[in-house]
C-alpha positions in Angstrom: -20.5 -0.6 -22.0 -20.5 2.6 -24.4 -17.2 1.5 -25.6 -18.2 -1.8 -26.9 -21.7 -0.5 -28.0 -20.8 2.3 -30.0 -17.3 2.5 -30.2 -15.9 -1.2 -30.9 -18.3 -1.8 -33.6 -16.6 0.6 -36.0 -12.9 -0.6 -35.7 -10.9 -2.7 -33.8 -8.4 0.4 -32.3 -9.4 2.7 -30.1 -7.4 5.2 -31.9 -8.9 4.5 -35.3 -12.4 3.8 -33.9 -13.3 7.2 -31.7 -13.0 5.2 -28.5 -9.7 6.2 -27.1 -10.9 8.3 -24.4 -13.6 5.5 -23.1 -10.9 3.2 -22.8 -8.8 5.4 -20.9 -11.1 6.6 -18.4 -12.5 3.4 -17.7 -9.4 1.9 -16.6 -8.7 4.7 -14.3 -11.8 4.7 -12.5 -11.1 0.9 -12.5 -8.0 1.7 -10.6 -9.6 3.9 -8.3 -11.5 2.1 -7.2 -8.0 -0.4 -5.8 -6.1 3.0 -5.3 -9.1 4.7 -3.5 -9.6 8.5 -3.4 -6.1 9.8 -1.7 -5.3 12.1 1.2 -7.2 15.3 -0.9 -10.9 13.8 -0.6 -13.6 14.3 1.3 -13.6 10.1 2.2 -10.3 10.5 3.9 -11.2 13.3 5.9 -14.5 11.3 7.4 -12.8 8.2 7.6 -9.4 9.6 8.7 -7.4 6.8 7.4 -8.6 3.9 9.3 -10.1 1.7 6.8 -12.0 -1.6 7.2 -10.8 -4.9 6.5 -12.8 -4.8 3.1 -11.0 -1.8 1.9 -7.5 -3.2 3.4 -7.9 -6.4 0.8 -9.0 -3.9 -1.9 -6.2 -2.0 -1.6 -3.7 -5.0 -1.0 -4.6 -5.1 -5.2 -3.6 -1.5 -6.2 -0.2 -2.7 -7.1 -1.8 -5.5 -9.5 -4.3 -3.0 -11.0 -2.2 -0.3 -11.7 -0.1 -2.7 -13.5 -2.7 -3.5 -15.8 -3.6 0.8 -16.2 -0.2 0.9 -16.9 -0.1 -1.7 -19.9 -3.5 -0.5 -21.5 -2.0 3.4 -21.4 1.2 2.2 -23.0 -0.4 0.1 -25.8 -2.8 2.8 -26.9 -0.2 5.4 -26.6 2.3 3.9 -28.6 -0.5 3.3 -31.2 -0.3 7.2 -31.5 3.4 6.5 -32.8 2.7 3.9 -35.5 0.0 6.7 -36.9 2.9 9.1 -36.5 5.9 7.5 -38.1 4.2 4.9 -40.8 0.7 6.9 -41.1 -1.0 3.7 -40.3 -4.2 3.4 -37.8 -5.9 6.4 -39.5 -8.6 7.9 -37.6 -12.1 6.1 -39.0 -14.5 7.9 -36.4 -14.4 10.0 -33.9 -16.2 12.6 -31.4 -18.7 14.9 -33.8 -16.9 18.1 -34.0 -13.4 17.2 -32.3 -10.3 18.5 -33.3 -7.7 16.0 -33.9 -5.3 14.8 -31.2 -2.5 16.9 -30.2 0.0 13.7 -30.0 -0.9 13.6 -34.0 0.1 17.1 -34.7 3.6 16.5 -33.4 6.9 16.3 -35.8 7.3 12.6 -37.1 9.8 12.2 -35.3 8.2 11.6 -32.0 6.9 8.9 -33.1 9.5 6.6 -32.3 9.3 8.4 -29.3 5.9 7.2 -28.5 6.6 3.3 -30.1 9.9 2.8 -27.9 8.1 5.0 -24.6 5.1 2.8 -25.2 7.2 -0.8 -25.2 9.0 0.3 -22.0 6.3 1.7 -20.3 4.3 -1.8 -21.4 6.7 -4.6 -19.3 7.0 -1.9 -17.1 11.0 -1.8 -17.5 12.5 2.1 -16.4 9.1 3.4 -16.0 10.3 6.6 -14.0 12.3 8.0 -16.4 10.3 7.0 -19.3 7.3 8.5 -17.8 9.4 11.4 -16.8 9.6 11.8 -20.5 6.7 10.9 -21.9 5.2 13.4 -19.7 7.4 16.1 -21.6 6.1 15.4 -24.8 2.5 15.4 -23.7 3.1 18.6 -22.3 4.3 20.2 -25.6 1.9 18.4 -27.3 -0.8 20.0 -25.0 0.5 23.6 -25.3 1.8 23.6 -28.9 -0.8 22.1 -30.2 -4.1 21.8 -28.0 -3.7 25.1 -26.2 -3.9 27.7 -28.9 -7.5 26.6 -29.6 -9.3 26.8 -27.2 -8.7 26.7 -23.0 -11.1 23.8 -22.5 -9.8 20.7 -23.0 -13.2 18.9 -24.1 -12.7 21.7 -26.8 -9.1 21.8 -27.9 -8.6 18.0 -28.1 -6.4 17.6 -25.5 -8.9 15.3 -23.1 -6.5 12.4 -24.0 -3.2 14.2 -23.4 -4.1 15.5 -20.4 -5.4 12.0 -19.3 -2.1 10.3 -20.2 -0.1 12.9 -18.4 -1.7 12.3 -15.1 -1.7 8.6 -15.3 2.3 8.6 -16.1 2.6 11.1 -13.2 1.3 8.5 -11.1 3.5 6.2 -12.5 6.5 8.1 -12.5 5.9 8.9 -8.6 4.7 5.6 -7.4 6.1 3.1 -9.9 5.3 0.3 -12.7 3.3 -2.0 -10.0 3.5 -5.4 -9.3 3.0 -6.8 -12.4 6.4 -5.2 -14.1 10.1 -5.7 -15.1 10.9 -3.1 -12.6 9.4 -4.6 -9.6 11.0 -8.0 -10.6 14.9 -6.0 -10.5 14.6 -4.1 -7.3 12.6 -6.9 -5.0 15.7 -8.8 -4.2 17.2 -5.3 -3.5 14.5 -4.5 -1.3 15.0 -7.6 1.0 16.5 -6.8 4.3 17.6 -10.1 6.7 16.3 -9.2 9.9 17.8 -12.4 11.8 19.7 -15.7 10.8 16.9 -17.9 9.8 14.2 -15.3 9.8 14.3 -14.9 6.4 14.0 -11.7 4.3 11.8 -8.8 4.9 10.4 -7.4 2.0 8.5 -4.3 1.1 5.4 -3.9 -1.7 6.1 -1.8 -4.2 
């Protein structure tokens, strides 16, 4: 709702129009609400993994939503890498006060970086190791460029990095999701024939 109310008004890319980090967030709680809170939480300790048949279909989504986190990351991350490389998408509005974003204080060169790392990531094709090094570059963007003013991230800038990082960690970890080039190569390979005429048993990815 803020996005679209005070944000989206002013632009129609989140980069260009201050809403970047409303976009983002929004699709992670999204997905957390398919992924649920994880084996750290306070809801897994009380409900010590025995979920009911509500949260069983929820979760039989996760795959699907984080798909579609995965796509929205990798189109307004390889936005960063058109601003980057051509100097297009310049920044129209933003947060009062804000520093600039540390992916924009990179060399040029990562810019192609970002475009081709953004594509892949987006049909979900080798999402491992492009996350793998995606996540490298948001790192040195974070402590090259973030870091050294300030340690707070709502101060230094780096909210968005640090956002993307942990979302490709994910990513890299658990995989593209359902909806993906990746899941559509290794489901034949994950079929194991149990019995003539049983057919193949298959595991969610």
């Amino acid at each position: 709702m803020a996005y679209f109310t005070r944000w989206a008004p002013r632009g129609f890319w989140p980069i260009s129009n201050g809403g970047e980090e409303a976009v983002l967030f929004s699709f992670v709680f999204f997905w957390l609400v398919f992924a649920g809170p994880g084996p750290w939480s306070v809801d897994e300790a009380l409900t010590k993994g025995r979920g009911g048949a509500l949260n069983q279909t929820v979760s039989s989504w996760e795959g699907h939503i984080r798909s579609l986190l995965r796509a929205v990351l990798a189109f307004t991350f390889s936005l960063h890498g058109y601003r980057l490389l051509f100097g297009a998408l310049p920044a129209l509005a933003g947060r009062r006060g804000a520093p600039p974003m540390p992916l924009d204080g990179l060399p040029h060169i990562f810019g192609a970086l970002e475009i081709v790392g953004g594509l892949l990531m987006f049909i979900g094709l080798f999402t491992r190791p492009t996350a793998l090094v995606l996540c490298c570059e948001l790192l040195g963007a974070y402590f090259y460029v973030a870091m050294p003013r300030s340690v707070w991230p709502i101060r230094n800038g780096g909210d968005e990095v640090l956002l993307y990082l942990l979302v490709l960690v994910c990513l890299g970890v658990r995989g593209a999701g359902r909806w993906s080039w990746d899941h559509l190569r290794e489901e034949p390979a994950s079929g194991q024939l149990i019995s003539p005429g049983a057919g193949n048993l298959r595991s969610p990815m």
